[in-house]
N, C-alpha and C positions, 0 to 999 in steps of 0.2 A: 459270635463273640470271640476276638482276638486272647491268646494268650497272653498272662499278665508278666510286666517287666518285671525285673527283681525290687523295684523302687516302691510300684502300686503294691507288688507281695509282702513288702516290709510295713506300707504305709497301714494296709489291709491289718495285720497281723497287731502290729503295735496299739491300733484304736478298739481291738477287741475288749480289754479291759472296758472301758467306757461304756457298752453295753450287755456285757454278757455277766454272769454269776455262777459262784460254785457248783457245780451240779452233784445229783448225788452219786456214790463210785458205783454205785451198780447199774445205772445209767451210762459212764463212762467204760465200763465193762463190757457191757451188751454192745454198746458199737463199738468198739475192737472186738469182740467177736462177729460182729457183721461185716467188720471189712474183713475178715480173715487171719485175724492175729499175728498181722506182720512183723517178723522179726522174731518170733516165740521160738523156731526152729533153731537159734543158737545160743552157745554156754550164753547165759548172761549173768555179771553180777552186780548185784543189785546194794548202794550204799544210800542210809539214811544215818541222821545225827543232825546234832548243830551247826556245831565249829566244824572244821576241814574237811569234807566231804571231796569238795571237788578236788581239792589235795589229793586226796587218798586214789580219788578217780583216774587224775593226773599219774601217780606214780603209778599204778598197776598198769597203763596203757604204754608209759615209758617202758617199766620191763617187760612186758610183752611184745613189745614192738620191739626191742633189741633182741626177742629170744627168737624172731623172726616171726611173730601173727600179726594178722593183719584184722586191726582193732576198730569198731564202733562207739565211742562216747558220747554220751548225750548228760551236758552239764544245766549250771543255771546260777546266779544271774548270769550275763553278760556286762564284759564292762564299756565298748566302744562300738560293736560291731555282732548285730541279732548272730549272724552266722559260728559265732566262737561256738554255740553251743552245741552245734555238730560238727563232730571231727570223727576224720576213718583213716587211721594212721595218724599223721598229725599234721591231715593238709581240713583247709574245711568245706562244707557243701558248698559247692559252685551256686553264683546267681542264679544261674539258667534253672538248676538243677532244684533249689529252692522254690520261685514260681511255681516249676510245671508241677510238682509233688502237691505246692498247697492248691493249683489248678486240681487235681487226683483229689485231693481231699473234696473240696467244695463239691466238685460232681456226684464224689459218694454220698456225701453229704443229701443232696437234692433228693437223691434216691432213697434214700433211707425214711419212706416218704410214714407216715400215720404214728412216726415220735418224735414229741417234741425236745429236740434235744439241739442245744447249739454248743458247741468246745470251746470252753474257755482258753484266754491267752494259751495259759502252759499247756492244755491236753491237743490244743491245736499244733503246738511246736513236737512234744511228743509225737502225736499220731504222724506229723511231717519225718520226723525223727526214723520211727521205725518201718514208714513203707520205704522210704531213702536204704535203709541195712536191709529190707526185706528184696531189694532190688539190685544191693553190693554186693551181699551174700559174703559177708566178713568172718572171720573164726572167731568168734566173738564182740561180745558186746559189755561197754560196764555204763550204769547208771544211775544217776544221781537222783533221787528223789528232790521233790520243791519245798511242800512243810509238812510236819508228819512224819508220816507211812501208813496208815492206816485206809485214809480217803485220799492215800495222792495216786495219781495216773500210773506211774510207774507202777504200783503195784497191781495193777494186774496180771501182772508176768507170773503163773501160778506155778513154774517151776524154774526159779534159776540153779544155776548151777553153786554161789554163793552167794548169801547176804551178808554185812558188812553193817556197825554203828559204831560211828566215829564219838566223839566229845559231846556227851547232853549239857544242855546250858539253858539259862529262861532267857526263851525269844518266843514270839509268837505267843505270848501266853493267853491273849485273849482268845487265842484259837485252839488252842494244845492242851491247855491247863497253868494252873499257878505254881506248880513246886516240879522238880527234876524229876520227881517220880510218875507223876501226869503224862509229864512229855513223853519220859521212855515209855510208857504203855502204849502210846501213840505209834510211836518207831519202831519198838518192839515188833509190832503187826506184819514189817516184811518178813519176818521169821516163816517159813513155812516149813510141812512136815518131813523130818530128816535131812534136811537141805542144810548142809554146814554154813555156823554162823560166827564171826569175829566181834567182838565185844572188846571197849576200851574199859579197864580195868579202874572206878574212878571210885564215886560215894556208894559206901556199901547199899543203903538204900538203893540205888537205882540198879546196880549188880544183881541185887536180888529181882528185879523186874525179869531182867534177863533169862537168871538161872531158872526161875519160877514157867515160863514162857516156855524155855528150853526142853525143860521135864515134860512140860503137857504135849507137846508135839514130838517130840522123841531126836532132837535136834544135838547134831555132835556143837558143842559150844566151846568156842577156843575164847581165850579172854588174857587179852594186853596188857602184860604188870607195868609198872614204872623202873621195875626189878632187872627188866630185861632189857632196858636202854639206858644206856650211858653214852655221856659226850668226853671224846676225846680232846677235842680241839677246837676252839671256835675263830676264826678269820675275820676281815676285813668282808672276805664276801663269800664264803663258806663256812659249813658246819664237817668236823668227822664225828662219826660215831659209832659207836656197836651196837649190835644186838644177836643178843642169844638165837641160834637158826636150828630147824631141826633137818638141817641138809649138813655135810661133811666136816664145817666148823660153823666161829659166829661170822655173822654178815658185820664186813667193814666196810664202809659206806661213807661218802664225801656227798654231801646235799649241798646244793649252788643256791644257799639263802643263811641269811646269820638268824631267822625265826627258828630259836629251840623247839618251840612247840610244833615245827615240821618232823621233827625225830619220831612224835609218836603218829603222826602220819605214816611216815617211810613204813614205820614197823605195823602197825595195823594191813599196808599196802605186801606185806612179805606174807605174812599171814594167810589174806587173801588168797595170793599166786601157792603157798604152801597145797590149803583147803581143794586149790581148783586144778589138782595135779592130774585129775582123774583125763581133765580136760586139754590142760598144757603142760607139754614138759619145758621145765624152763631149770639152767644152771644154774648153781651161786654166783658166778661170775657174771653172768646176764644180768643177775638180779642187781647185784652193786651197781653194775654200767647203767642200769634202765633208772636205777633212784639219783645218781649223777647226772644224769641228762637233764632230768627234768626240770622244767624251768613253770614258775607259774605268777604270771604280774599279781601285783597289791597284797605279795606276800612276803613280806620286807625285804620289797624288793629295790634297791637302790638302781633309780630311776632317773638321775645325775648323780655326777660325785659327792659324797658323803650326804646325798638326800634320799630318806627311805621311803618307799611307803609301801603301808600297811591296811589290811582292808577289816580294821577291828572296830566292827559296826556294833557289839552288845556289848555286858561288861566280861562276860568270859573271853572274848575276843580279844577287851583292851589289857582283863590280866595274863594273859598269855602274851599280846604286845611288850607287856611291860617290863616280863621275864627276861625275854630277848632283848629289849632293852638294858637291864641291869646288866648282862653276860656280854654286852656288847663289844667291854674294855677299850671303850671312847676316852679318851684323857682330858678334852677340850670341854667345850661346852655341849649340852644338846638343846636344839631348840624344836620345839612342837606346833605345826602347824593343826589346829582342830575343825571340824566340820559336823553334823549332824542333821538327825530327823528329827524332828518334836515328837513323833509318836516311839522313839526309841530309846531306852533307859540313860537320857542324856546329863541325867543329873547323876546318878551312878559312877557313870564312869568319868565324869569329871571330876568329884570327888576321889576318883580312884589314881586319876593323873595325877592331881596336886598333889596327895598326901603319899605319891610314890618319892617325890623331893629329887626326883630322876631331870627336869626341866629345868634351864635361870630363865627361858622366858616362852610363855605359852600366848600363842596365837591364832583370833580365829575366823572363818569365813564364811559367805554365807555359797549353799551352794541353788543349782539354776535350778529348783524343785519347789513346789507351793509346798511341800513338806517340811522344808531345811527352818531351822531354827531361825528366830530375826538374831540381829547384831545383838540390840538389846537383851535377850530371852540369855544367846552366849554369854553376854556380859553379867547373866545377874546367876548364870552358873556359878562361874567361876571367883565370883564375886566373893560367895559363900564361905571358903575356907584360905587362908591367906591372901599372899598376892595375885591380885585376880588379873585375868587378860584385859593385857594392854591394848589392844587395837585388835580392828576385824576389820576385814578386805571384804570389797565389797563383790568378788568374785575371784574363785579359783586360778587362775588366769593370773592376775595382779598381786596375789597371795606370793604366787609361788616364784614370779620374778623376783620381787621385794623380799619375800624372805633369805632367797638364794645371798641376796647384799648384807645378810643378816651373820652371817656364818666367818667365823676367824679361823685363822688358820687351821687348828687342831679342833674345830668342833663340828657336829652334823643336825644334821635339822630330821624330823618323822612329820609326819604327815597321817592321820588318821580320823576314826572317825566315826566315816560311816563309805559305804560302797559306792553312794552317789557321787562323794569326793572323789574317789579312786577313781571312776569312771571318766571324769571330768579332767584330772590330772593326766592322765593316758591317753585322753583325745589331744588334750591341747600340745604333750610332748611328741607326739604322733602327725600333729598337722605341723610344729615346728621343726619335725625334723631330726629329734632327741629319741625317740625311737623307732624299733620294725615292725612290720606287720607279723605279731606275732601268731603262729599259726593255734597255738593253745597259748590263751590268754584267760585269767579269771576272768568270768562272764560277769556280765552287771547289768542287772535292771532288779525293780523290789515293784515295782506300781502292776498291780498284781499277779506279779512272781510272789514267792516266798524264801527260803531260807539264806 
């Protein structure tokens, strides 16, 4: 039997869903400990939450890359290209290099013979993930959990160097729980004993999840106020801002996105790099340059002239969109292109558009998924509370030329939604031409991915 192309390793990889199922984590455990627990032998830190994760992922690789380490990330979803999800520095796994690993997996696989265990989509991309770093032999690694923490794959890593929870929000809830205090119990779980942990500073409820976890395991807990980030400035296609540092002053810092709610990214992402000094030395100046650099799609990210998009798939997603929105100081008009899941809080956050009074005209499409909302279903969202959407495209594609004819001089159009959209809008700007291959790109797929 010939070694597989990168095409058959993709095709292979993608139809897993379709026959495999959750397995349980002790299960997922036991083999990563039979293949050797590749990749366990360096710092890793390890990020769970809702909202920005791969954000957070993103900046910490940036300033470690600029403080000169040579970094392993393993993200999720993707939004154009399975491979965004592994990046070492900030180039990503080669074809060739993909195959042969998932060739290494299958054979272990075989061998592993009297349990019956087969890896689902994501512990298959993981397990490919960490013999690929078990084989670079990088100065680190940071990673992203799927949903959860509890039962996700990532967490078998029984000592990282940090864990990290970004923004709790209800997603997933059929799988997590129904209130934000559910969820963080779930995410809570990467916490391990004494291993410093970063916490976004939000509903005292779920704080207390935190500190409560923290006490039982004897865990140093640093925890992100809203106290300690301020915006200085907000651009056309930058943010400045501060935040309070416990290096020589505060971190002044320039992010290449107008999304505010990248600020408590950056600074969750300093934190981090603070906690894992043991492991990197890194400057204040590194740090600024590494949160500057960083660049990450479908994170209002203007993807043509004065067209954003944004990849706010829940309603904490679209009220954080919509913050950045109001802070935009657009004078013109805005116009909203919308897309969604049906299995996703899409009456939510429709009512949370309209009644932002941020839009004169909302629009919407359908996207290529047997999940995406009909025309219809859109039309009787939005239907619900004032003027409701006028027209829906009958693909992303034709959305986005026609609305682009939509736009007067002084106004901009967003685009959001849900991630499939995002995905869709970066292929099609990517095959015409509109943009690069970019080497760290928000990953995109949900069809069984998670967060």
């Amino acid at each position: 039997m010939g070694e597989m192309t990168f095409e058959e390793a993709e095709r292979y990889v993608l139809e897993l869903p379709l026959h495999t199922k959750k397995n349980p984590f002790e299960a997922v455990k036991d083999f990563y400990g039979w293949l050797g627990e590749p990749g366990s032998g360096f710092p890793v830190i390890h990020v769970a939450g809702t909202n920005g994760k791969g954000s957070v992922c993103a900046y910490v690789n940036s300033i470690l890359s600029v403080a000169g380490y040579r970094i392993g990330m393993f993200t999720s979803p993707h939004l154009v290209d399975l491979r965004e999800r592994f990046v070492l520095g900030n180039e990503r796994i080669g074809k060739e290099d993909f195959a042969r690993l998932l060739g290494v997996l299958r054979k272990r696989l075989r061998e592993y013979r009297g349990r019956a265990y087969r890896p689902t989509f994501f512990e298959t991309l993981f397990f490919i993930f960490m013999l690929w770093m078990e084989r670079e032999r990088p100065d680190g690694i940071v990673l992203e959990t799927g949903m959860g923490g509890r039962l996700d794959a990532t967490n078998v890593i029984d000592r990282p160097a940090v864990v990290a929870i970004t923004r709790i929000g209800l997603d997933h809830c059929a799988f997590l729980g129904d209130t934000r205090e559910q969820i963080a119990e779930e995410k809570v779980c990467i916490f391990k004993e004494k291993i410093p942990a970063v916490c976004l500073e939000t509903d005292r409820s779920v704080t207390q999840v935190f500190v409560k976890k923290a006490q039982k395991l004897s865990v140093p807990l640093v925890m992100v106020s809203k106290k300690e980030v301020s915006l200085s400035k907000i651009k056309k296609n930058y943010i400045d801002f501060f935040l309070k540092s416990a290096y020589d002053r505060d971190i002044e810092a320039r992010l290449h996105t107008i999304g505010v709610y990248q600020m408590e990214n950056a600074a969750l992402a300093v934190r981090i790099i603070e906690q894992a000094e043991t492991f990197f030395h890194v400057e204040r100046a590194q740090i600024e340059e590494g949160l500057s650099r960083m660049r990450w799609a479908a994170r209002m990210e203007e993807v043509l002239p004065e067209v954003y998009l944004d990849g706010a798939h829940n309603p904490d997603g679209v009220r954080a969109f919509l913050q950045s929105v109001q802070a935009d100081g657009v004078t013109g008009e805005r116009f909203l292109l919308f897309g969604a899941c049906a299995d996703k809080e899409a009456g939510q956050m429709a009512d949370m558009l309209q009644e932002s009074g941020l839009f004169s005209c909302i629009r919407g499409t359908l996207i290529d998924s047997g999940r995406s909302l009909t025309a219809e279903q859109l039309r009787e969202l939005f239907a619900a509370k004032g003027p409701g959407m006028d027209f829906v495209y009958p693909d992303s594609a034709a959305a986005l030329k026609e609305m682009a004819g939509l736009r007067k001089e002084q106004g901009r159009i967003y685009i959001a939604g849900s991630l499939y959209l995002a995905g869709e809008i970066e292929r099609h700007l990517q095959k015409e031409g509109g943009l690069g291959d970019q080497a760290v790109a928000k990953p995109y797929r949900t069809e069984g991915d998670h967060d």
